[in-house]
GULUM-472886 format. One record per residue (C-alpha): residue in three letters; x, y, z. Coordinates in pm, whole numbers. Last residue first. Layout:
<atoms>
("ALA", (X, Y, Z))
...
</atoms>
This chain:
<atoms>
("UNK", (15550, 7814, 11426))
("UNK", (15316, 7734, 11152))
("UNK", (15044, 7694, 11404))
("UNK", (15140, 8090, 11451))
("UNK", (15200, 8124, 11107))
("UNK", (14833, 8033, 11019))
("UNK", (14691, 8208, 11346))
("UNK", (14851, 8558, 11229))
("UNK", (14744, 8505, 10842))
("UNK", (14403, 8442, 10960))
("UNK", (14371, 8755, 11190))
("UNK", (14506, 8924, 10869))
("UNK", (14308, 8826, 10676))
("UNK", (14003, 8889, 10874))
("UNK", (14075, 9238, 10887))
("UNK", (14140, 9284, 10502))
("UNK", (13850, 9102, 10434))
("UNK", (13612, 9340, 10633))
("UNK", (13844, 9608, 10537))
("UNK", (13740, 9483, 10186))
("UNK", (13411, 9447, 10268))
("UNK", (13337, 9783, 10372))
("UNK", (13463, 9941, 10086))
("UNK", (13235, 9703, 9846))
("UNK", (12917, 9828, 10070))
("UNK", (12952, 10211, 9992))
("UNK", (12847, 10191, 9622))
("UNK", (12550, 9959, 9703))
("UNK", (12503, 10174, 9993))
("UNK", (12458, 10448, 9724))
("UNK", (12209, 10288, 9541))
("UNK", (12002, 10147, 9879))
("UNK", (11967, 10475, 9900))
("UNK", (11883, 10607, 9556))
("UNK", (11592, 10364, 9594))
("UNK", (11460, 10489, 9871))
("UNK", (11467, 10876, 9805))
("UNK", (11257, 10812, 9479))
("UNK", (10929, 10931, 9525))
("UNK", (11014, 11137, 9867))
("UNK", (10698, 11165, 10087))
("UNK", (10910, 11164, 10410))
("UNK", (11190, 11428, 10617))
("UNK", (11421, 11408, 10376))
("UNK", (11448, 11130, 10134))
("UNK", (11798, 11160, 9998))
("UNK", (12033, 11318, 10273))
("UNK", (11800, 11162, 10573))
("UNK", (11808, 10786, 10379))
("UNK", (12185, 10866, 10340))
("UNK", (12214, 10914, 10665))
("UNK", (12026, 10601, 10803))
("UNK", (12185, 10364, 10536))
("UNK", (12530, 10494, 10660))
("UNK", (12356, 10377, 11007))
("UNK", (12265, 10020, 10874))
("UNK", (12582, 9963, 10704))
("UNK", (12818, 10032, 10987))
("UNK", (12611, 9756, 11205))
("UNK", (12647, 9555, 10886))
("UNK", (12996, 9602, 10882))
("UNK", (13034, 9563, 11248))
("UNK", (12858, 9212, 11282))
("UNK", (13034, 9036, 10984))
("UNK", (12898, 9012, 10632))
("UNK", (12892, 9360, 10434))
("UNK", (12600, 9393, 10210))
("UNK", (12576, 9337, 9848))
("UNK", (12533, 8943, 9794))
("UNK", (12199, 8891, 9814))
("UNK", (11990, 9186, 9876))
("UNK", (11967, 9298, 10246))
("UNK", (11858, 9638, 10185))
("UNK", (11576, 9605, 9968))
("UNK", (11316, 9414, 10140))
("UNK", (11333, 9476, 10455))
("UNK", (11444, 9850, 10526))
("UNK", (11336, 9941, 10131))
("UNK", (10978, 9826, 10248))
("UNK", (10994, 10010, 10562))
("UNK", (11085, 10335, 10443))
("UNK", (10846, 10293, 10102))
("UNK", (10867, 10695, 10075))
("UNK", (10628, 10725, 10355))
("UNK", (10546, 10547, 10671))
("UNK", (10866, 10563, 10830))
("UNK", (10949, 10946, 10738))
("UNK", (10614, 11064, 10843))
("UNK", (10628, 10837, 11181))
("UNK", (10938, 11022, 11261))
("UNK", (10808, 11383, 11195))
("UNK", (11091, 11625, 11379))
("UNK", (11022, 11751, 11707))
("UNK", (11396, 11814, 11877))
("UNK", (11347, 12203, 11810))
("UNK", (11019, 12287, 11637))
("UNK", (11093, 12361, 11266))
("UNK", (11300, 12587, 11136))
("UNK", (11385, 12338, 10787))
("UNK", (11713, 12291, 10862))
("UNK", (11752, 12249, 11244))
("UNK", (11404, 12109, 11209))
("UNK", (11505, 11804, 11050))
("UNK", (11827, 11758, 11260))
("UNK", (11680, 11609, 11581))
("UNK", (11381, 11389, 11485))
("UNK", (11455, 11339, 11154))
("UNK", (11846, 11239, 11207))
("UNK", (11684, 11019, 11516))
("UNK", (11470, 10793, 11312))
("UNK", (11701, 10765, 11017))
("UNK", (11989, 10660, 11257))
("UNK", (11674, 10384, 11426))
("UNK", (11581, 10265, 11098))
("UNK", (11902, 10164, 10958))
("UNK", (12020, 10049, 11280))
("UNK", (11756, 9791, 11309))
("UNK", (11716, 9722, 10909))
("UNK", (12096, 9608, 10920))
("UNK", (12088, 9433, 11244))
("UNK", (11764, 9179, 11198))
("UNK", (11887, 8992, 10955))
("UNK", (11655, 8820, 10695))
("UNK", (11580, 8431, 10610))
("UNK", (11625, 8322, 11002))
("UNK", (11278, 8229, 10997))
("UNK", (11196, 8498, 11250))
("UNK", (11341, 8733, 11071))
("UNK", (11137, 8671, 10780))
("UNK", (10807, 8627, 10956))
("UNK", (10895, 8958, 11152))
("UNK", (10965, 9153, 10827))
("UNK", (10667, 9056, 10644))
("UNK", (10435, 9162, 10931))
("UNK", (10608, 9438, 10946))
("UNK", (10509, 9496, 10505))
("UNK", (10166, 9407, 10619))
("UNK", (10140, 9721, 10869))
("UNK", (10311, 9945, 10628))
("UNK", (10105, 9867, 10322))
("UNK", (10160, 10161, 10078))
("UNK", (10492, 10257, 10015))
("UNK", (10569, 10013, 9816))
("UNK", (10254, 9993, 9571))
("UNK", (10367, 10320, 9465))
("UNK", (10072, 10523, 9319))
("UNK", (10013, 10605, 9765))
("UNK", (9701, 10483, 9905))
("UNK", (9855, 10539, 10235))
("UNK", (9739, 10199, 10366))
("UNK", (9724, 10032, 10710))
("UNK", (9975, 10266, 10899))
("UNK", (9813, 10557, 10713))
("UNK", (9490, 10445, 10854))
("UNK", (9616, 10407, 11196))
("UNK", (9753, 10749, 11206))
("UNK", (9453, 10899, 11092))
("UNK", (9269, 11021, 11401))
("UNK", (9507, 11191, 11674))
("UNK", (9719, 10950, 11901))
("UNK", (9621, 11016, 12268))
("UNK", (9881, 11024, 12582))
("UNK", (9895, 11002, 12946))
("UNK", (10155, 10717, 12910))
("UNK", (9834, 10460, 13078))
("UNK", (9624, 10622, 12859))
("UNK", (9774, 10513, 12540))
("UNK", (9709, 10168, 12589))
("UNK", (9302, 10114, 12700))
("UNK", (9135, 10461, 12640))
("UNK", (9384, 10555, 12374))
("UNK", (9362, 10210, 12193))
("UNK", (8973, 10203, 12171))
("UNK", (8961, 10590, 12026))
("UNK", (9201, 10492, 11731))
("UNK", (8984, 10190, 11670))
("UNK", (8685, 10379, 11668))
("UNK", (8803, 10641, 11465))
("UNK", (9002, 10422, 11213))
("UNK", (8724, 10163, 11070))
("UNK", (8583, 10437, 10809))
("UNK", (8916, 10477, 10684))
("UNK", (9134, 10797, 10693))
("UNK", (9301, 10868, 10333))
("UNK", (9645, 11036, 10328))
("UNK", (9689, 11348, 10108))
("UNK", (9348, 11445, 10231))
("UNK", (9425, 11788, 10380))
("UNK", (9378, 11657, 10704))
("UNK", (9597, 11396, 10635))
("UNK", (9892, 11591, 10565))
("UNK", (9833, 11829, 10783))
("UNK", (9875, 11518, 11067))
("UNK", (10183, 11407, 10864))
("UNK", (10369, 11752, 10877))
("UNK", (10311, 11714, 11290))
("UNK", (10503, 12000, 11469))
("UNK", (10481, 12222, 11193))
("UNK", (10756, 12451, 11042))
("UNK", (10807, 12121, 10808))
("UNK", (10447, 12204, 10674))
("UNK", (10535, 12509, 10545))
("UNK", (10858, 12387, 10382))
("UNK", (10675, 12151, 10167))
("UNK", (10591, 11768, 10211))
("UNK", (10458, 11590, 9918))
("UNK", (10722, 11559, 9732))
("UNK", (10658, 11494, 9343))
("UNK", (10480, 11145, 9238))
("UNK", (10612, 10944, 8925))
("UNK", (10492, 10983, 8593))
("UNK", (10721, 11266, 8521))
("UNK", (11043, 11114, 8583))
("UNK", (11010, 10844, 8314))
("UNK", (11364, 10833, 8205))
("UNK", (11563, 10878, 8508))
("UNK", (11247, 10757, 8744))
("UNK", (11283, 10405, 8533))
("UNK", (11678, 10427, 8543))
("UNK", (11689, 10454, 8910))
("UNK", (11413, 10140, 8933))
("UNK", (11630, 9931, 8702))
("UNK", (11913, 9994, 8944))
("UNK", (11740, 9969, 9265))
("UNK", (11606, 9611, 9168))
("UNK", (11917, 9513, 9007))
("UNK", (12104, 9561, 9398))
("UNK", (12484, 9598, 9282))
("UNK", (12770, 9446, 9437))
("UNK", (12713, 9163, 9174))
("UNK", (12852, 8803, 9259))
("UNK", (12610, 8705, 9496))
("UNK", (12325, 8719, 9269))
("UNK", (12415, 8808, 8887))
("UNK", (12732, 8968, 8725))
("UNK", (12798, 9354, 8695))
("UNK", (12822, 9394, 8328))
("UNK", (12667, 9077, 8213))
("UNK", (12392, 9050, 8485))
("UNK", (12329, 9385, 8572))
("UNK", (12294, 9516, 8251))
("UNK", (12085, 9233, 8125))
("UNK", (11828, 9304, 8400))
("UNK", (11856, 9703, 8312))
("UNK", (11797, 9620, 7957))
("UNK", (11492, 9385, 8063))
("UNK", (11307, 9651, 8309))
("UNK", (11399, 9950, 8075))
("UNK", (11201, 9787, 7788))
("UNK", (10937, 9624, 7988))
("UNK", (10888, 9926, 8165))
("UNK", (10855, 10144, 7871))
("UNK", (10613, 9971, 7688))
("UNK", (10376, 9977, 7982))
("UNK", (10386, 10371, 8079))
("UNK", (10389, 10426, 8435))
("UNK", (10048, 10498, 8529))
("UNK", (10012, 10328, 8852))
("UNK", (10371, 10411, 9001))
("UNK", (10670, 10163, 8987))
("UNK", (10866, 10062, 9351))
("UNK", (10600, 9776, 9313))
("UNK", (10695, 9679, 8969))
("UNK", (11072, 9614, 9071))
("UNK", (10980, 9407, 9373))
("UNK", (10740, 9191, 9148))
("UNK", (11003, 9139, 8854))
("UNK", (11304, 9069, 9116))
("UNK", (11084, 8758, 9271))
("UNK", (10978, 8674, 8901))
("UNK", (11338, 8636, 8819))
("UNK", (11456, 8499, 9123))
("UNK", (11195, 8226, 9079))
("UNK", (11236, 8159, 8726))
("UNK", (11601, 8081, 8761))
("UNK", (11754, 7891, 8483))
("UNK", (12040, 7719, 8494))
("UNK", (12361, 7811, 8328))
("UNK", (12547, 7629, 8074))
("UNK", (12369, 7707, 7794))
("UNK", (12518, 8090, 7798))
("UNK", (12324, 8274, 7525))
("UNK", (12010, 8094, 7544))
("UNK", (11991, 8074, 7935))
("UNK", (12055, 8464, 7974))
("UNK", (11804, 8548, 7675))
("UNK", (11546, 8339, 7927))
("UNK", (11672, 8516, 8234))
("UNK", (11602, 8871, 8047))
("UNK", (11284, 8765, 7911))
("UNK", (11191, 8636, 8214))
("UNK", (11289, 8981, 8378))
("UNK", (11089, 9163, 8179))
("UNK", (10784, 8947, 8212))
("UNK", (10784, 8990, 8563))
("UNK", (10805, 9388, 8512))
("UNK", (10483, 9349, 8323))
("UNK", (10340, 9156, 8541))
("UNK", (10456, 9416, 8832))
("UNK", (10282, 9694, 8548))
("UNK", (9967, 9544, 8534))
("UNK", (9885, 9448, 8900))
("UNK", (9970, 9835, 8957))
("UNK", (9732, 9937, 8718))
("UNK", (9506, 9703, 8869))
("UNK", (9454, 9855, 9185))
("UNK", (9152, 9746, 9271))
("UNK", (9161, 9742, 9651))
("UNK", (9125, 9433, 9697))
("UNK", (9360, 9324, 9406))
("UNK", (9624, 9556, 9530))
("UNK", (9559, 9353, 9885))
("UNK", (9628, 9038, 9767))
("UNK", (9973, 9184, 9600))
("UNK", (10063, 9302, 9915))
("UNK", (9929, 8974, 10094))
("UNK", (10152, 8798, 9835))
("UNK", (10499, 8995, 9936))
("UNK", (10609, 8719, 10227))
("UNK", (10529, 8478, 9977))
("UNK", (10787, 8632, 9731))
("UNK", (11037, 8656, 10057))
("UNK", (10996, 8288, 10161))
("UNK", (10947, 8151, 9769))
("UNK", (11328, 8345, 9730))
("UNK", (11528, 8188, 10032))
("UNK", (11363, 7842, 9968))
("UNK", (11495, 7806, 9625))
("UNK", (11854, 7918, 9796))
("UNK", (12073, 8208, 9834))
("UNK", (12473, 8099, 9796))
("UNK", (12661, 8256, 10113))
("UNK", (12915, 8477, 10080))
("UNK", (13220, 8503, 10381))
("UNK", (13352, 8123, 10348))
("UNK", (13466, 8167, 9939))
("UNK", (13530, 8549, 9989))
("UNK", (13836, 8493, 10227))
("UNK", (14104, 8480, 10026))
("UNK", (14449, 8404, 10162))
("UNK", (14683, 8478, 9848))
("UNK", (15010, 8597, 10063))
("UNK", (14966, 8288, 10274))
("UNK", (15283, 8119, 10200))
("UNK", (15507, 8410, 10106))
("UNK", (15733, 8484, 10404))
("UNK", (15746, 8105, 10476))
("UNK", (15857, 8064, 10146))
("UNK", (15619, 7839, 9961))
("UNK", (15743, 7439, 9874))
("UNK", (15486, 7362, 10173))
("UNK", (15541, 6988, 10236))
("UNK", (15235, 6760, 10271))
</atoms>
């Protein structure tokens, strides 16, 4: 077919956000909700019902929300799934406590928000889980947990070792004889010995934030996920790892710590590090798409993480994270698009040519 376009002008309007987003599926949200169900398994174990209360009464929010959605525009489709999915990851960034009334009420403004000022899924740069959470703490700041990290502590070599000696962090009648089995067999062999409590704050802080509880089942998550090809491992890699190093090496720069001995497992066990990491930062539709932008993505995530949850223990450092990466993201993808454009534009008027 003949191109009535000046050759100049033919592929001015090259978009390439049709083949860069990709539509998230049924199957995409029951893998990550099922992913969370040991979480929720182990709330109920451990009777935290509060908790239970306020992620149903998140999940009610958002079916409210995706229920007003469906009566005011007919022509969509409901999406129960993604609503309960966003319900659950919005409760457990909630502490126990958080008043009931005001949940719901934040929860399903925030959800409406979102969807008619900043459109839903793939089309919003914004993460609604992050959002509604922001406005929660904004509102209902004194229900959730202060730092628990001072400056004294920071002048330590191991904050989270004080930390659980002064009880902050529970140790569990299983943890001294599994802490003493893996030094005789594994750490050993580096001439090494991990102190007792580690393994119990791996297992379960006991934190009012469901999310920054279980570490070792939120991993467990992570490699099922990535596994199945339903999450990326770049993003949370390089997220991780900047974080990692910016407390190891700058931490006690600032707060006169011990040179090059800043509290890594503190900040990855804390402050729902791992949770955000897996959960959080690869929601649909506001990260960059090709290798380098994630790449770029995961370390801005690392500084910001440093800027806005310190060292570990922060209530709300997470979320305001994954908040400004939502800011950051849209700048990425348009070099992202602008890159790709162009390489397109070149191999169009070369086969032009």
């Amino acid at each position: 077919m003949k191109n009535d376009l000046p050759k100049n002008k033919a592929y001015k309007t090259v978009n390439l956000s049709p083949f860069i987003n990709k539509n998230s599926t049924f199957g995409t949200y029951l893998a990550i909700f099922v992913a969370l169900v040991p979480q929720i398994v182990m709330l109920f174990l451990t009777q935290s019902y509060s908790n239970l209360i306020i992620i149903s009464v998140c999940i009610a929010a958002c079916l409210c929300s995706e229920l007003f959605n469906y009566i005011h525009n007919k022509h969509v489709k409901l999406s129960l799934l993604m609503s309960i999915l966003k319900g659950t990851l919005i409760g457990f960034f909630l502490p126990a406590g958080y008043p009931l009334f005001s949940a719901f009420c934040i929860t399903l403004f925030a959800m409406i928000l979102v969807k008619y000022a900043f459109g839903d899924l793939i089309v919003s740069w914004i993460n609604p889980i992050v959002i509604t959470v922001a406005f929660c703490w904004f509102i209902g700041q004194v229900s959730f947990p202060a730092f628990q990290v001072t400056k004294d502590f920071l002048t330590s070599k191991n904050p989270s070792l004080l930390l659980i000696q002064e009880g902050v962090f529970p140790i569990f009648p299983f943890d001294e004889q599994f802490t003493a089995s893996m030094n005789d067999s594994t750490f050993s062999l580096f001439k090494v010995s991990v102190p007792q409590g580690y393994v119990s704050m791996f297992w379960d802080t006991q934190s009012v934030i469901p999310a920054f509880r279980f570490n070792f089942w939120t991993l467990v998550a992570s490699i099922i996920l990535i596994s199945c090809d339903i999450l990326t491992f770049d993003m949370p890699f390089f997220f991780l790892v900047s974080y990692s190093l910016l407390v190891k090496f700058l931490s006690p720069v600032f707060s006169g710590g011990i040179p090059m001995q800043g509290d890594v497992i503190l900040a990855l066990l804390s402050s729902g590090t791992l949770f955000t990491a897996f959960f959080l930062l690869q929601w649909f539709g506001t990260t960059p798409m090709t290798k380098k932008g994630k790449i770029i993505f995961g370390l801005l995530g690392g500084v910001f993480a440093f800027i806005f949850s310190g060292c570990g223990t922060s209530p709300i450092g997470s979320i305001i994270t994954v908040l400004f990466l939502n800011i950051v993201s849209p700048i990425i993808q348009f070099f992202e698009n602008r890159i790709k454009r162009n390489k397109l534009l070149a191999v169009l008027r070369n086969e032009n040519v």
